[in-house]
Backbone atoms as SQL, in Angstrom:
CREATE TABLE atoms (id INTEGER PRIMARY KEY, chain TEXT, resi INTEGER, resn TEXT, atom TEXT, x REAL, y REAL, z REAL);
INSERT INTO atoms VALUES
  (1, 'A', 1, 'UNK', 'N', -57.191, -24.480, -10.475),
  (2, 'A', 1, 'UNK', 'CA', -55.845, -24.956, -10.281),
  (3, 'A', 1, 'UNK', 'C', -54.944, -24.328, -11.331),
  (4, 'A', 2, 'UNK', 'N', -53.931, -23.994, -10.920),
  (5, 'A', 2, 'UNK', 'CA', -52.956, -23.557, -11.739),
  (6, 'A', 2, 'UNK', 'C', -51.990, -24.471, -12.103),
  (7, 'A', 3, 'UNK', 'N', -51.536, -24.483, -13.347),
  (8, 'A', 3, 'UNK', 'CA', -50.601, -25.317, -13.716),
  (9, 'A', 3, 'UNK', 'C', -49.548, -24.378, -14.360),
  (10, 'A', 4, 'UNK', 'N', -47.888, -25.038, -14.033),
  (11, 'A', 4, 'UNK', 'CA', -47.000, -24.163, -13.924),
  (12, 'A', 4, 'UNK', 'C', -46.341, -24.558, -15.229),
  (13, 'A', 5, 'UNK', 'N', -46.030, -23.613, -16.537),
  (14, 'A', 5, 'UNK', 'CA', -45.320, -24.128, -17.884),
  (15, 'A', 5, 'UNK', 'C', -44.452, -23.557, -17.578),
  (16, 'A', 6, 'UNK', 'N', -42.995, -24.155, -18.757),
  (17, 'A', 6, 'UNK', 'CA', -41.736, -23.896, -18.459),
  (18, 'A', 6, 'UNK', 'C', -41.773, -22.309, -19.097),
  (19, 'A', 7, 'UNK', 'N', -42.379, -21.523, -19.794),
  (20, 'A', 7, 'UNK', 'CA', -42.578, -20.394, -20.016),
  (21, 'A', 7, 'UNK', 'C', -42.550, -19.500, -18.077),
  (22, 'A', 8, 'UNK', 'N', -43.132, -19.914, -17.376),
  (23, 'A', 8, 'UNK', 'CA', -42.761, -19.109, -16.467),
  (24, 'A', 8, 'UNK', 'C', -42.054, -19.536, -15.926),
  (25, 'A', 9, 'UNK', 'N', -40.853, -20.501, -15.496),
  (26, 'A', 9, 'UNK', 'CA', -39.899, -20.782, -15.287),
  (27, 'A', 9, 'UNK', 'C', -38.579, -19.895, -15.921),
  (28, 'A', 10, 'UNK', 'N', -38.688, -19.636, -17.436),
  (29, 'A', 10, 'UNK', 'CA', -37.644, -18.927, -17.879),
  (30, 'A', 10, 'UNK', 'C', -36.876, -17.923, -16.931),
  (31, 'A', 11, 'UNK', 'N', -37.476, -16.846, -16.354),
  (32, 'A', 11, 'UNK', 'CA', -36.890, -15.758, -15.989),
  (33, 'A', 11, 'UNK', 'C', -36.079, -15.995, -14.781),
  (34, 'A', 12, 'UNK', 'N', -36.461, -17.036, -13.596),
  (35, 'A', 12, 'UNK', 'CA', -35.526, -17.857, -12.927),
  (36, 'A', 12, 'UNK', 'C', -34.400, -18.324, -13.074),
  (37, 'A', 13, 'UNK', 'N', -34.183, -19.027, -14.395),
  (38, 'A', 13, 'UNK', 'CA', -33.772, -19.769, -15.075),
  (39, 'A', 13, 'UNK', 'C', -32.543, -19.604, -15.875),
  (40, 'A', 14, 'UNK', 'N', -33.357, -18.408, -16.462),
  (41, 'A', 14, 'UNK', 'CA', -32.125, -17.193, -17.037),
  (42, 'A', 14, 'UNK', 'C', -31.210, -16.632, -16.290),
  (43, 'A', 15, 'UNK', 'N', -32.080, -16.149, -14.902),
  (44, 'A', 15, 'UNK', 'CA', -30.915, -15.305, -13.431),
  (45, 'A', 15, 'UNK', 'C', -30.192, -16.234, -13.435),
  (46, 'A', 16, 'UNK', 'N', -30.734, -17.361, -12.919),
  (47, 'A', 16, 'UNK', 'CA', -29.450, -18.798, -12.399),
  (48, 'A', 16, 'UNK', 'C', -28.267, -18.565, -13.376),
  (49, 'A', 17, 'UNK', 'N', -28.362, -18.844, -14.621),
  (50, 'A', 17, 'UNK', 'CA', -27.386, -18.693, -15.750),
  (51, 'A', 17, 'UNK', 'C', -26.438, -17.621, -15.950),
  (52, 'A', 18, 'UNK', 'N', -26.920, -16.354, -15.285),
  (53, 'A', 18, 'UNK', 'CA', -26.266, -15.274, -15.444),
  (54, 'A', 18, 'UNK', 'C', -25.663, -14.647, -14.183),
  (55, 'A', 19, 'UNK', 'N', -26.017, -15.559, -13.708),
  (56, 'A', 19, 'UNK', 'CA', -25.102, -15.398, -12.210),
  (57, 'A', 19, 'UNK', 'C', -24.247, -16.821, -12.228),
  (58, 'A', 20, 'UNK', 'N', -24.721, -17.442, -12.740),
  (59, 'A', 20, 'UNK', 'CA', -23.468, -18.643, -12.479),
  (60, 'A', 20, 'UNK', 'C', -22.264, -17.772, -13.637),
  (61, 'A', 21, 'UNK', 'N', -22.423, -17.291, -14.791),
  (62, 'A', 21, 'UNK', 'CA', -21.891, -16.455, -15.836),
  (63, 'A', 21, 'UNK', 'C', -20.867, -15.599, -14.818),
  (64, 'A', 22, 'UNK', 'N', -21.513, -14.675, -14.333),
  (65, 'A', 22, 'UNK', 'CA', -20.449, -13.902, -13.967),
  (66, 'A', 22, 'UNK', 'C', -20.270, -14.242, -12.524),
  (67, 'A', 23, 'UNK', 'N', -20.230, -15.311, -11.578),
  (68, 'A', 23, 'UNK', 'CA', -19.026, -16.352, -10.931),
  (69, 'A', 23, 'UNK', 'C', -18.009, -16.584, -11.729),
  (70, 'A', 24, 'UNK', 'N', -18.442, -17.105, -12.780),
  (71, 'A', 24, 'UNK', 'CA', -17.240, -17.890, -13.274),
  (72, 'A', 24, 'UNK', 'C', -16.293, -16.556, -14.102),
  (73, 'A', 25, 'UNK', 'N', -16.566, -15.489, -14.174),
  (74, 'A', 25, 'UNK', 'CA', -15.829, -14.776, -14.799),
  (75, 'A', 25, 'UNK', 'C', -15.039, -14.178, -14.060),
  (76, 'A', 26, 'UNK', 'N', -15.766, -13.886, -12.288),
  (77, 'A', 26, 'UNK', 'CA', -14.812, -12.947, -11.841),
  (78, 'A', 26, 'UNK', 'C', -14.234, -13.788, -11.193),
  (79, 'A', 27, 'UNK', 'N', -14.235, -15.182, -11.158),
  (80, 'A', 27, 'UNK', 'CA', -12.548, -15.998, -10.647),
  (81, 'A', 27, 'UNK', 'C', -11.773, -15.928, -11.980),
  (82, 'A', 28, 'UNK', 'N', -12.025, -16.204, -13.043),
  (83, 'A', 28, 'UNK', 'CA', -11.286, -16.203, -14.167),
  (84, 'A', 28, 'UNK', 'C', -10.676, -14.617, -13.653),
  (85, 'A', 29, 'UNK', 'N', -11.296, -14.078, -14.075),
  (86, 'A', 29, 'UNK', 'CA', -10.035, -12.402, -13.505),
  (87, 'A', 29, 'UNK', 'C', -9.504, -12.834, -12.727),
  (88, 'A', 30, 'UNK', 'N', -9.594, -12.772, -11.129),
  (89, 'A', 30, 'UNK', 'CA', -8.942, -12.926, -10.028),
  (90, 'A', 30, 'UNK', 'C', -7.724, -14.213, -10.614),
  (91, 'A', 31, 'UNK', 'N', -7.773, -14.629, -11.310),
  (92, 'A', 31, 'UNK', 'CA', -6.592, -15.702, -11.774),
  (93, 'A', 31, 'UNK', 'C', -6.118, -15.230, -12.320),
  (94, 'A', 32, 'UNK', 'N', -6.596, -14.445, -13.896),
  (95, 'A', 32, 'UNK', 'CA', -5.900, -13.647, -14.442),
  (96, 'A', 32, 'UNK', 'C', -5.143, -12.793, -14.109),
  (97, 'A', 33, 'UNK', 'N', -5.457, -11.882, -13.185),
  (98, 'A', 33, 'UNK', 'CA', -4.947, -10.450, -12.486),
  (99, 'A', 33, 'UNK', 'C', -3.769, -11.359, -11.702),
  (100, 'A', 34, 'UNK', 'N', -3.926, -12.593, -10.981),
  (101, 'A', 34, 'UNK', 'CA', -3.334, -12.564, -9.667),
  (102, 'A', 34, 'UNK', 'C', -1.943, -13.123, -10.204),
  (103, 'A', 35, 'UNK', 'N', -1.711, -13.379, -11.141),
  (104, 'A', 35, 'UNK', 'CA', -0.274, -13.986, -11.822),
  (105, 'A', 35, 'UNK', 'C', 0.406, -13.194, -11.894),
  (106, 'A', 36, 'UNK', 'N', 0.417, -11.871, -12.507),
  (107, 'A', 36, 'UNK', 'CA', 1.234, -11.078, -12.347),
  (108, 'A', 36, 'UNK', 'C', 1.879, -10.523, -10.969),
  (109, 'A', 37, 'UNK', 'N', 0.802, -10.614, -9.902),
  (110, 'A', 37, 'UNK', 'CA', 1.757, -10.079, -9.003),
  (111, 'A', 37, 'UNK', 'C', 2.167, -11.645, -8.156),
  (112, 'A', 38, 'UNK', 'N', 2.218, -12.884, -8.721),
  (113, 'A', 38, 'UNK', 'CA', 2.776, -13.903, -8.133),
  (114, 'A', 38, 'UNK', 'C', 4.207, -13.354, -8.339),
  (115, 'A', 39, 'UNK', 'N', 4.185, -13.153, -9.949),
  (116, 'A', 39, 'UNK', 'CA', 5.348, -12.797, -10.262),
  (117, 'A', 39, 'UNK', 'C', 6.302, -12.042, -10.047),
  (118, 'A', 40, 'UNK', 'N', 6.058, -10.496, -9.677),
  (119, 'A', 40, 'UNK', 'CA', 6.540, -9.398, -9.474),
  (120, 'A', 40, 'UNK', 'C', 6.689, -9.890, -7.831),
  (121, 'A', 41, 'UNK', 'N', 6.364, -10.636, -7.236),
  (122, 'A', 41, 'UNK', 'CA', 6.615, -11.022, -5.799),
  (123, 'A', 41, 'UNK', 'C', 7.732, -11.579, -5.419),
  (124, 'A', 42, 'UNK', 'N', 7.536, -12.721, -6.118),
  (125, 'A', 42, 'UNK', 'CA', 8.806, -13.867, -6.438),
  (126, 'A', 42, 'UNK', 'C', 10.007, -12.752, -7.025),
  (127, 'A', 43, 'UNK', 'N', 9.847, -11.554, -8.166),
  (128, 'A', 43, 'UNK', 'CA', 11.121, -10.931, -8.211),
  (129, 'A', 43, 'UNK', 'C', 11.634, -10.243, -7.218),
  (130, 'A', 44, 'UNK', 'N', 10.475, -9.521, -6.539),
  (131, 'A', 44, 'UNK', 'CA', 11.127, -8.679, -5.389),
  (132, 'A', 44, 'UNK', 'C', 11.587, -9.575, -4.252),
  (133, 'A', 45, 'UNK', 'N', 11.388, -10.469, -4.106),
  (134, 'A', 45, 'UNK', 'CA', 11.690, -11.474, -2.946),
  (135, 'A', 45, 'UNK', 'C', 13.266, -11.598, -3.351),
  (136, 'A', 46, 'UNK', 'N', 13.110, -12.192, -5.046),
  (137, 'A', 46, 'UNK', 'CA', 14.935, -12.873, -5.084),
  (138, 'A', 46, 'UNK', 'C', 15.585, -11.864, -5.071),
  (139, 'A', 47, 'UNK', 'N', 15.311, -10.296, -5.448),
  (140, 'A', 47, 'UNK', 'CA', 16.189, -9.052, -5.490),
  (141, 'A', 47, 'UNK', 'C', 16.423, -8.475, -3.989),
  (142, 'A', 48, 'UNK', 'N', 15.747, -8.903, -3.184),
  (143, 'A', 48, 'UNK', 'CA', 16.156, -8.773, -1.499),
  (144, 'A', 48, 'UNK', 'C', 16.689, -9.605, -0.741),
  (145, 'A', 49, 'UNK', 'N', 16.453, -11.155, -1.271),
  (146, 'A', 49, 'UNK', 'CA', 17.316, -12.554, -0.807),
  (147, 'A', 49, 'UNK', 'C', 18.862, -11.847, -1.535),
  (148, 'A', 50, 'UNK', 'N', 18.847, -11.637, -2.857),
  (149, 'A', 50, 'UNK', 'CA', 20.683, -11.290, -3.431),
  (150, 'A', 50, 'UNK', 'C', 21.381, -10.454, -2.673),
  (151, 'A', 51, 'UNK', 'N', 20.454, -9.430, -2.470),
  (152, 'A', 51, 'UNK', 'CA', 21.127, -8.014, -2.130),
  (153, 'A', 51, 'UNK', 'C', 21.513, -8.241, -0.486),
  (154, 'A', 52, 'UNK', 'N', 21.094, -9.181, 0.064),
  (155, 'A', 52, 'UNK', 'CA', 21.340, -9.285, 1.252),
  (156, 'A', 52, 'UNK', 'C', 22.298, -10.399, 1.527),
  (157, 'A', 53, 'UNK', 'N', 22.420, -11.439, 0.591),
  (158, 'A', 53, 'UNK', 'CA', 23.630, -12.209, 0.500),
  (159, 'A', 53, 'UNK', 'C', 24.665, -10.971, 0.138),
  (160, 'A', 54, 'UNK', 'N', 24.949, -10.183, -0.458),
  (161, 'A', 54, 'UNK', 'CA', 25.755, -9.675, -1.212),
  (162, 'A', 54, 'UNK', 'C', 26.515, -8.551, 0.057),
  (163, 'A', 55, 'UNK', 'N', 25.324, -8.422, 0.635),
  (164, 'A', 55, 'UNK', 'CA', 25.327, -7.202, 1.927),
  (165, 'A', 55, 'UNK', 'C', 26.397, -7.794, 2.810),
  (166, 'A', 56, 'UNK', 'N', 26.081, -9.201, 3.300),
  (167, 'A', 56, 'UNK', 'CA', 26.495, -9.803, 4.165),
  (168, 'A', 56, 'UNK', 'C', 28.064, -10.500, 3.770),
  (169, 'A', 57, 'UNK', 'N', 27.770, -10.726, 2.474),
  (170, 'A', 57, 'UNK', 'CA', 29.290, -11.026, 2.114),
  (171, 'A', 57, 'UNK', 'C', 30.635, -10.202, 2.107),
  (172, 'A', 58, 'UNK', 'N', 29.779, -8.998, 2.162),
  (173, 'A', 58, 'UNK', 'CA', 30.761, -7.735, 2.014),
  (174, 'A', 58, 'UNK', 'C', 31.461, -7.304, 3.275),
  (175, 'A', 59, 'UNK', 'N', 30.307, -7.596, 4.426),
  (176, 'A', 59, 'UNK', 'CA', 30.451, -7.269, 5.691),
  (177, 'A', 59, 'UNK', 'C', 31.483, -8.654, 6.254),
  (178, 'A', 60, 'UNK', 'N', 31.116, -9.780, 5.811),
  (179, 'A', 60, 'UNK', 'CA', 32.486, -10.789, 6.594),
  (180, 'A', 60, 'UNK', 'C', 33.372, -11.412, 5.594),
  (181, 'A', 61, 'UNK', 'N', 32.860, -10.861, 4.663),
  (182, 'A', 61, 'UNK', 'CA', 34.277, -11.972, 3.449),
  (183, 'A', 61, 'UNK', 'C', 35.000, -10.960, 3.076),
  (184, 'A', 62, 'UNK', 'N', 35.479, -9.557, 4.127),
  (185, 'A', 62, 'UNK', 'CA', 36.871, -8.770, 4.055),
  (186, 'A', 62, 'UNK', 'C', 37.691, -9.970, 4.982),
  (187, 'A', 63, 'UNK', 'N', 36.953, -10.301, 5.950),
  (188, 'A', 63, 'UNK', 'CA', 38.026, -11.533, 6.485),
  (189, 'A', 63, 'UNK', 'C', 38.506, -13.011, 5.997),
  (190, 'A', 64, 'UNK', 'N', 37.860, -13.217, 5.125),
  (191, 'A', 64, 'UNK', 'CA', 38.506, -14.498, 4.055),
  (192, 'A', 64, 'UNK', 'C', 38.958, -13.804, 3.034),
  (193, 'A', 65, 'UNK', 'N', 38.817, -12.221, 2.317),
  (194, 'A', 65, 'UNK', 'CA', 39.481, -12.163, 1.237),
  (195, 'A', 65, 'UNK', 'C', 39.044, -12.352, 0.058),
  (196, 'A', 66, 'UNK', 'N', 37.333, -11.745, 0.632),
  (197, 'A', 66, 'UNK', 'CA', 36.313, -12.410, -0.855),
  (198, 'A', 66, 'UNK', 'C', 35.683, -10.963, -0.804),
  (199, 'A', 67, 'UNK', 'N', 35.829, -10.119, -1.765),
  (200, 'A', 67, 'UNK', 'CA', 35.201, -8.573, -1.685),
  (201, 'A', 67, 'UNK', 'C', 34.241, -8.711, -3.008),
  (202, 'A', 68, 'UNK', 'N', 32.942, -8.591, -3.203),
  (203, 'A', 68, 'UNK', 'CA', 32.146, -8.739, -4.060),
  (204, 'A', 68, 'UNK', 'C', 31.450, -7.380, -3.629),
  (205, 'A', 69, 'UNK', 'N', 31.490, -6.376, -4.452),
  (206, 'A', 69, 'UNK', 'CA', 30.815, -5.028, -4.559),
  (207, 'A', 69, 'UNK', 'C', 29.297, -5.541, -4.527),
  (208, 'A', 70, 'UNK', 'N', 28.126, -4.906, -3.397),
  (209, 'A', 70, 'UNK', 'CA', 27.331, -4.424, -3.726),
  (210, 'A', 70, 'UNK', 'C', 26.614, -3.401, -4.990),
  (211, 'A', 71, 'UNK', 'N', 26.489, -3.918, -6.221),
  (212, 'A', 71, 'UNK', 'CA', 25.988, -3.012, -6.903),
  (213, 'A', 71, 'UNK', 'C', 24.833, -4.036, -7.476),
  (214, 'A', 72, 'UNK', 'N', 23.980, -2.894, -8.514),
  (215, 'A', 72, 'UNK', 'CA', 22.590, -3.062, -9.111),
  (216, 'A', 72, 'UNK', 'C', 23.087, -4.487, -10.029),
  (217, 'A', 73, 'UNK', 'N', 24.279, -4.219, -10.607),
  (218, 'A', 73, 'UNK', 'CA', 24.517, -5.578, -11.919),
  (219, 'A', 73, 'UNK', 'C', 24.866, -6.536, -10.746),
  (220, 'A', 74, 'UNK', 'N', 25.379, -6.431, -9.922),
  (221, 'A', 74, 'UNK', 'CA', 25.783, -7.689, -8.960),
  (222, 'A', 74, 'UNK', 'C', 24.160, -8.266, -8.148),
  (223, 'A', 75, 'UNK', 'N', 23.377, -7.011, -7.895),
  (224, 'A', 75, 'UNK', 'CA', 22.198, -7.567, -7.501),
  (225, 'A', 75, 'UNK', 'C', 21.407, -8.376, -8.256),
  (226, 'A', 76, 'UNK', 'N', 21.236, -7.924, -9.007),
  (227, 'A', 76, 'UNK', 'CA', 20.374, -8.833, -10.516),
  (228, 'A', 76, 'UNK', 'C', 21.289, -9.721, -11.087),
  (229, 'A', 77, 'UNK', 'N', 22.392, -10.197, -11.427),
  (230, 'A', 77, 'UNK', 'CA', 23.395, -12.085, -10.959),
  (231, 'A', 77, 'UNK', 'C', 22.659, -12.594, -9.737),
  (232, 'A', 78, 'UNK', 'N', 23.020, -12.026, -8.777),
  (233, 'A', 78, 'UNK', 'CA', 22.389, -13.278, -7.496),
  (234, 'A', 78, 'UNK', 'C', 20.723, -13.468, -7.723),
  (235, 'A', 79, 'UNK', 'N', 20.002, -12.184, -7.959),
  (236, 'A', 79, 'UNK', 'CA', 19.060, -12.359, -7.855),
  (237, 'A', 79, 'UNK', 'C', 18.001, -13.351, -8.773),
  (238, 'A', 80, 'UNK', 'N', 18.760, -13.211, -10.272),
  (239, 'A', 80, 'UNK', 'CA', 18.031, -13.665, -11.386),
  (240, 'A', 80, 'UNK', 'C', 19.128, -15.422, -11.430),
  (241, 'A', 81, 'UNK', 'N', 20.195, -15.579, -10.847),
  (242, 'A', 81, 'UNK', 'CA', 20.804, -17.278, -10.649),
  (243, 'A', 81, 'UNK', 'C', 20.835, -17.693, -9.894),
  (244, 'A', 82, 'UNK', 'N', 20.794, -16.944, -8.905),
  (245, 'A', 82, 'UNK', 'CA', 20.909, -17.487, -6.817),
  (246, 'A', 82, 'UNK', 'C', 22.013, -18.052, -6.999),
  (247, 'A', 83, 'UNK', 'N', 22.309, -18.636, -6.053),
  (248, 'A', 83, 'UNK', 'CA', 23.859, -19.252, -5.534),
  (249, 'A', 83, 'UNK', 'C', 24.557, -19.395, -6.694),
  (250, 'A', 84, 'UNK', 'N', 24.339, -20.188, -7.598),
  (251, 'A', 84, 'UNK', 'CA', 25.141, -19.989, -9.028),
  (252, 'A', 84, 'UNK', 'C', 25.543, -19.086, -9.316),
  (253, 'A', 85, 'UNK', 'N', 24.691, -17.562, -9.377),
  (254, 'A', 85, 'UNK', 'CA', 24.920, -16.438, -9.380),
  (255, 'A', 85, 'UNK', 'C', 25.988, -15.879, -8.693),
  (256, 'A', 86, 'UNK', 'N', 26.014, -16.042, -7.633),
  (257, 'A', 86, 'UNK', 'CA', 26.722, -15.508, -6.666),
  (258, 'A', 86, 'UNK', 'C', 28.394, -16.296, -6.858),
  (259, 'A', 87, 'UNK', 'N', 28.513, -17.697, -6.885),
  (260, 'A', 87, 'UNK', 'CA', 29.844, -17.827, -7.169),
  (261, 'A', 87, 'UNK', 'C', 29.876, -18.107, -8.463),
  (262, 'A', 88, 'UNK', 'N', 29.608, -17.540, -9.812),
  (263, 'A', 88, 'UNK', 'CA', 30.091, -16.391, -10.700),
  (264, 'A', 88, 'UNK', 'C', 30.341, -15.244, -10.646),
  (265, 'A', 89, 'UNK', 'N', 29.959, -14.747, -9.822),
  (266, 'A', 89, 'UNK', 'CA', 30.497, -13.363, -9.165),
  (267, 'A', 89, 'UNK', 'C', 31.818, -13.863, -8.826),
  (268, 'A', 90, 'UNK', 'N', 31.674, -14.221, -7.627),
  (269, 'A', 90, 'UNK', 'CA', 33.099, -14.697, -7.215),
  (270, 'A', 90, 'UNK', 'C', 34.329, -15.699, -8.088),
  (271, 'A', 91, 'UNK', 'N', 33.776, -16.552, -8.884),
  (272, 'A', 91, 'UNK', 'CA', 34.590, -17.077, -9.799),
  (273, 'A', 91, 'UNK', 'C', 35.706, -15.619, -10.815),
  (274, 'A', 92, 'UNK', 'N', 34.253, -14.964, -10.914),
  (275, 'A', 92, 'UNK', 'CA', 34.839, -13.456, -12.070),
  (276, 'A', 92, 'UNK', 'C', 35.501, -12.291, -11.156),
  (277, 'A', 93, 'UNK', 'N', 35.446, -12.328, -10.003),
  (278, 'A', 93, 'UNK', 'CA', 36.218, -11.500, -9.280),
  (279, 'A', 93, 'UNK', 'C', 37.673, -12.125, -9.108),
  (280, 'A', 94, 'UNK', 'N', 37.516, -13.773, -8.948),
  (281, 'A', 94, 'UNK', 'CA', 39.317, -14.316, -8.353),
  (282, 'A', 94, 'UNK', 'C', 39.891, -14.168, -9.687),
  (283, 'A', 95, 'UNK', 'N', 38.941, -14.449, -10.952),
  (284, 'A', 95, 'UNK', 'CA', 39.830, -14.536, -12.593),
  (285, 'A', 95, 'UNK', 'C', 39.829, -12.815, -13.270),
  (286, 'A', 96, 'UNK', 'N', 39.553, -12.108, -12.599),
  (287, 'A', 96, 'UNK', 'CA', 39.959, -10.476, -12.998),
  (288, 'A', 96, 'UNK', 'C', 40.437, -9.873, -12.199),
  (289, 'A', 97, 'UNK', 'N', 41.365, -10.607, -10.981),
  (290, 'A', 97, 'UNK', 'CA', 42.154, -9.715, -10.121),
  (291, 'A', 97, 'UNK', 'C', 43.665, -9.236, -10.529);
């Protein structure tokens, strides 16, 4: 009869450990890595939500009398305050006419 000591158990034992090891590391990356492009997402999103308020304002607020230039500094106001952004634009366009 053979009887089984925890000496031959080790090498099992050890794999288990070193695979649970690097599970847990490569979600830790995948979390790590994945923040940055949460981020860079969320910017390109609000820099195409502005630029397209800004697009559209240009195209119908010649008929109310509200002209807000499409440019890069006007994109990055709407984009980086949203609506706040945007009527500071317009607040600073009616007080520098």
């Amino acid at each position: 009869m053979h009887r089984l000591h925890w000496g031959d158990c080790m090498p099992v034992v050890s794999q288990i450990i070193y695979v649970i090891a690097a599970l847990v590391a490569v979600v830790l990356a995948i979390k790590l890595f994945s923040l940055p492009f949460k981020l860079l997402y969320k910017i390109i999103i609000n820099v195409v939500a502005g630029f397209l308020i800004l697009l559209l304002c240009s195209f119908f607020g010649a008929a109310l009398g509200i002209a807000v230039g499409v440019t890069v500094v006007n994109v990055a106001v709407v984009a980086a305050l949203g609506l706040p952004g945007f009527a500071l634009l317009l607040m600073a366009q009616w007080l520098f006419r």
